[in-house]
C-alpha positions in Angstrom: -32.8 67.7 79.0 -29.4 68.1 78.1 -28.0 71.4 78.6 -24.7 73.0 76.3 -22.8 75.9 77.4 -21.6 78.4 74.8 -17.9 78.1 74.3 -16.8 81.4 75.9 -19.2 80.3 79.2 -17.1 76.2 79.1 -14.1 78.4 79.4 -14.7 79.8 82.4 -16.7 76.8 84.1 -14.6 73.8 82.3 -12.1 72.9 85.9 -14.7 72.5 87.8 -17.4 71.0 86.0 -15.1 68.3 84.3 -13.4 67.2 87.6 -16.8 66.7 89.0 -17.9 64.9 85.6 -14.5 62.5 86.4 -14.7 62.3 89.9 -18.7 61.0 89.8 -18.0 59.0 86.6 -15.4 57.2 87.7 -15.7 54.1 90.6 -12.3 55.2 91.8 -9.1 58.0 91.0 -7.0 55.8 89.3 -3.3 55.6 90.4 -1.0 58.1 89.0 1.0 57.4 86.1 1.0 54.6 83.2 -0.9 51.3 84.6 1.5 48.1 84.0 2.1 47.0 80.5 2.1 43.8 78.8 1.0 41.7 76.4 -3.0 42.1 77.5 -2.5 45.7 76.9 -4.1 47.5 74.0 -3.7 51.0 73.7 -5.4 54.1 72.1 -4.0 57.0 71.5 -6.3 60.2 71.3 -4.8 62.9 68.9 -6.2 66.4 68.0 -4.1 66.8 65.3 -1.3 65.0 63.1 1.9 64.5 65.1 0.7 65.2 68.7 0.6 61.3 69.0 3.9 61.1 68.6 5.0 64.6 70.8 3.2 62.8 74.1 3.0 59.3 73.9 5.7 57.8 71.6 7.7 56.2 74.1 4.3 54.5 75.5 3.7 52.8 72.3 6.8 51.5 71.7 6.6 49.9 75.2 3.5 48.5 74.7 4.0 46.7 71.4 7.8 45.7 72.6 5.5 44.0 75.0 3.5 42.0 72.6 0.2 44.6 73.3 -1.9 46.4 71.0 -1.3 50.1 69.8 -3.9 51.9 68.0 -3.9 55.8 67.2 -7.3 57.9 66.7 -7.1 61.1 65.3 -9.8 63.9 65.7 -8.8 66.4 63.1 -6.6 66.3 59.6 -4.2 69.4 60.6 -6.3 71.4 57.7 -6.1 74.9 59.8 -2.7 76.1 60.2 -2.0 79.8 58.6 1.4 79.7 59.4 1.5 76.0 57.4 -0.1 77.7 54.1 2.1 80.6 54.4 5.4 78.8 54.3 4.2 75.8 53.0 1.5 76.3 50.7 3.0 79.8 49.7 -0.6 81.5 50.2 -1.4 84.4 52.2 -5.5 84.0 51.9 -7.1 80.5 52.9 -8.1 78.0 50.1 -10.2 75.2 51.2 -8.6 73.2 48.1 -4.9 74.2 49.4 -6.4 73.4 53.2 -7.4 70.1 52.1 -4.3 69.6 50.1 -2.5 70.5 53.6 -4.6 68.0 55.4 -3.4 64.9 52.7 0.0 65.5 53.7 -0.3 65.6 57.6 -2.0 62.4 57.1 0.5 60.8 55.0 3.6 62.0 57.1 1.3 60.8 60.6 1.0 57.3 58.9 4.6 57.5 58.3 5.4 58.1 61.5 3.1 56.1 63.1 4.7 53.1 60.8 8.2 54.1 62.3 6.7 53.6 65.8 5.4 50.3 64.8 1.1 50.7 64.7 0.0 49.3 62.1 -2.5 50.9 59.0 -5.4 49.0 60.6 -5.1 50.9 64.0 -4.6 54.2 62.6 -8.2 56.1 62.6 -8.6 59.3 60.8 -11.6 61.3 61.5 -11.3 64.3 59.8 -13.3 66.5 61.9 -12.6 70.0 61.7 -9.0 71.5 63.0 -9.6 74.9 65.1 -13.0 73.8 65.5 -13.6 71.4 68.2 -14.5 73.3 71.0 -17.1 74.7 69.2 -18.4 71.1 68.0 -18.7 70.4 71.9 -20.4 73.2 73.1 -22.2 75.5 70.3 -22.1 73.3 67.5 -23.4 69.5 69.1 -26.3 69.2 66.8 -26.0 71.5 64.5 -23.2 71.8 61.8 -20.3 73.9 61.7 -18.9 75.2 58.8 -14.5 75.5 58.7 -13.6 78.4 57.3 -10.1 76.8 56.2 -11.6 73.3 54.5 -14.9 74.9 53.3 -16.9 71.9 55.1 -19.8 71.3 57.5 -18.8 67.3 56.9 -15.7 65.1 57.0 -14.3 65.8 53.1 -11.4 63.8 53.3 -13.0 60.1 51.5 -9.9 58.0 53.2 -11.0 58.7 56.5 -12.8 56.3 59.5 -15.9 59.4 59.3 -16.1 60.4 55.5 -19.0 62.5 55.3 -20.4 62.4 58.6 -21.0 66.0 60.1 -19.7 68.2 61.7 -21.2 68.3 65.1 -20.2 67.3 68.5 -22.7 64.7 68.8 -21.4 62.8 65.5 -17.6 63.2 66.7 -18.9 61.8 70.3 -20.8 58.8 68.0 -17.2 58.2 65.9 -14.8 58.0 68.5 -17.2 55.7 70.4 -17.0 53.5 67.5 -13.8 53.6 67.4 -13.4 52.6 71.3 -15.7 49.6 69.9 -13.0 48.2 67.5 -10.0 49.0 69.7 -11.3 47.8 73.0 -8.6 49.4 75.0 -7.2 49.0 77.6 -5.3 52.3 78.5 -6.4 55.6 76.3 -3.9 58.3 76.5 -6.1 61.8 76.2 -5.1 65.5 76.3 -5.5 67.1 79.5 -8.4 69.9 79.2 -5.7 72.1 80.9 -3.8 71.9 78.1 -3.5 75.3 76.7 -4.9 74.5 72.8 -8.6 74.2 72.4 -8.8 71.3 70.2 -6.9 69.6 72.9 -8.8 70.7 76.0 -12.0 69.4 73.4 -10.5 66.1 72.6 -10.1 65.5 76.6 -13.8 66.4 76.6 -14.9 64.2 74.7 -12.5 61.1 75.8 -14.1 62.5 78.8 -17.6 62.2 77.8 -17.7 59.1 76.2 -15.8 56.8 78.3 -17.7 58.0 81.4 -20.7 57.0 79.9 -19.5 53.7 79.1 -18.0 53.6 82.6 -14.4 53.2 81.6 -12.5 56.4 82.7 -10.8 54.0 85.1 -8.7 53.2 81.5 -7.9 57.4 81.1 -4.4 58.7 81.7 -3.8 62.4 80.0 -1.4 64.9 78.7 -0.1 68.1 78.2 1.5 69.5 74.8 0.8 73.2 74.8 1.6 73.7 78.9 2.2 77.6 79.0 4.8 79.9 77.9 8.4 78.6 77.0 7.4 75.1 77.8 8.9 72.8 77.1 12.6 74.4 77.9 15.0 74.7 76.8 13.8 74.5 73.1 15.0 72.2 70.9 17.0 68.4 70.6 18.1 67.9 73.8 17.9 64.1 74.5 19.6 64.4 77.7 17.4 65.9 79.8 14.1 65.1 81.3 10.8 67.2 80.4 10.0 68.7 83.4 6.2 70.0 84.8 4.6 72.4 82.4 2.9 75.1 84.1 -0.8 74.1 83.1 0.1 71.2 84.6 0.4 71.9 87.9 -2.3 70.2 90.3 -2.6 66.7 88.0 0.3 65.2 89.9 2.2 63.8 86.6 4.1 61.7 86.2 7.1 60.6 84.5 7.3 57.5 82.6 11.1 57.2 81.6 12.0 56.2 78.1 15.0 53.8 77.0 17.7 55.1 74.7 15.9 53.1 71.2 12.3 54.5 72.5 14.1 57.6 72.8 15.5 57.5 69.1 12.1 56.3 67.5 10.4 59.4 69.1 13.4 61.6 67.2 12.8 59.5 63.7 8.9 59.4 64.0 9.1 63.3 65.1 11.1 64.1 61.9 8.4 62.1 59.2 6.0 65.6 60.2 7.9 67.6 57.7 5.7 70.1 57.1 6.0 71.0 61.2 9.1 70.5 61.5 9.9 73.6 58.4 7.4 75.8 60.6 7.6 74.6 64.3 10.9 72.8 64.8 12.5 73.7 67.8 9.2 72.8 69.7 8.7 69.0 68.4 11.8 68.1 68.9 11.9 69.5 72.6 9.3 66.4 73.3 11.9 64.2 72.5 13.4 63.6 76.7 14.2 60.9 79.0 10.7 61.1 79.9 6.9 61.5 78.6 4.5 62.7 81.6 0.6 61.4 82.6 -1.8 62.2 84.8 -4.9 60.0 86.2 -7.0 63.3 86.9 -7.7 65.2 84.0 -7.6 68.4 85.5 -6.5 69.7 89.1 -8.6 70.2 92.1 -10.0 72.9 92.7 -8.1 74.9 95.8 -10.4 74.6 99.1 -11.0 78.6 99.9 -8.6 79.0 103.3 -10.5 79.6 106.4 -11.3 83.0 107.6 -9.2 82.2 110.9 -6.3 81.0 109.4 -3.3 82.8 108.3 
């Protein structure tokens, strides 16, 4: 029997119980960093939301398909539950599902658009739709039975363009899609969120990349990421090409580290970064600080726990 901890209790229990899920899973801790690319490599790219894709892993999908590989990007949500987006965006101050789903339409179209910029093309691009705000809860108190987003009005996928159109929304049928989608893609290397990252769809996105490829034994393949690491990370804020992104404070115990970006990888992170208009007029300064000399991975997705010192020693 299967057990699922409420999402307030995963909180507090998550470090620990998904190291050990990793650690057991997996035959081996695979070596630090982004495995060797070439053209054997095919890639998937786990987002949360429209335009993290690009924010951690640009520069590794340039590389790949420079190298004759594969790139392919999955993403778990449509961006349908920002306020601050239907505030300045859709001029709203109340939620509307229709102006929510009208919100998602556009995410989508400017994350094909800057997918296309970094050369994946429409084949490999998998919406799911599943609900943005919500996927923590889909993973703990809502695997079976639907959830209802307050922002899009749905318990299903409502967006008809999507790799999930209708399916529900419950942890068990977002587990089911993105295992599907593993099945087309066949990759190679999966870049995930870190479940340190500070969001909750993005700690639930590692879950599940988590989840599934342990049960298909392939967490060996897993490297993850941080985008929401802590306060005033990344810093400074803004375009500043020059510098490397340094360790974000949730990161600290995953040992990443940096793969360095050329000056034209560099430039088709800026370009793809820009196509997210609707972020960019909200949340500027913070996209385009992603933009470095460097993207960061991990092999663990979250730190060791800290052995408890010995009562002897000082």
């Amino acid at each position: 029997m299967t057990i699922r901890l409420s999402a307030a209790l995963f909180l507090v229990l998550a470090p620990a119980l998904l190291l050990s899920m990793a650690l057991v899973t997996a035959a081996e801790v695979p070596t630090a960093g982004i495995p060797h690319i070439d053209a054997q490599t095919s890639l998937l790219v786990v987002s949360p939301h429209p335009d993290d894709e690009t924010l951690c892993c640009a520069g590794v999908i340039r590389r790949v398909l420079a190298a004759g590989g594969r790139a392919s990007i999955v993403w778990l949500t449509s961006g349908d539950g920002s306020e601050l987006d239907l505030l300045l965006i859709e001029r709203a101050l109340r939620i509307h599902p229709e102006k929510m789903r009208d919100l998602a339409g556009k995410r989508m179209r400017e994350a094909r658009a800057a997918a296309a910029i970094l050369g994946v093309p429409p084949e490999r691009q998998f919406f799911l739709g599943y609900p943005d705000g919500g996927l923590l809860t889909l993973v703990t108190d809502h695997f079976t039975v639907p959830y209802y987003s307050r922002f899009n009005g749905a318990t299903s996928v409502p967006y008809a363009d999507t790799f999930a159109a209708g399916h529900p929304y419950t942890g068990e049928s977002l587990e089911r899609d993105f295992a599907r989608v593993l099945d087309r893609v066949h990759p190679t290397l999966v870049l995930a969120p870190s479940p340190q990252d500070a969001h909750q769809d993005h700690r639930a996105a590692g879950i599940v990349a988590l989840q599934v490829l342990g049960r298909r034994h392939e967490l060996g393949a897993a490297r993850f990421w941080i985008v929401h690491g802590g306060h005033d990370w990344p810093s400074p804020r803004g375009l500043h090409m020059s510098l490397p992104l340094a360790e974000p404070p949730r990161g600290r115990g995953l040992g990443l580290a940096p793969f360095r970006l050329d000056s034209r990888e560099e430039a088709d992170k800026l370009d793809a970064v820009r196509r997210y208009q609707t972020q960019m007029r909200v949340m500027s300064s913070f996209l385009l600080s992603f933009v470095r000399t460097n993207e960061l991975y991990s092999s663990l997705p979250v730190a060791p726990p800290i052995a408890p010192r010995a009562a002897n020693q000082r």
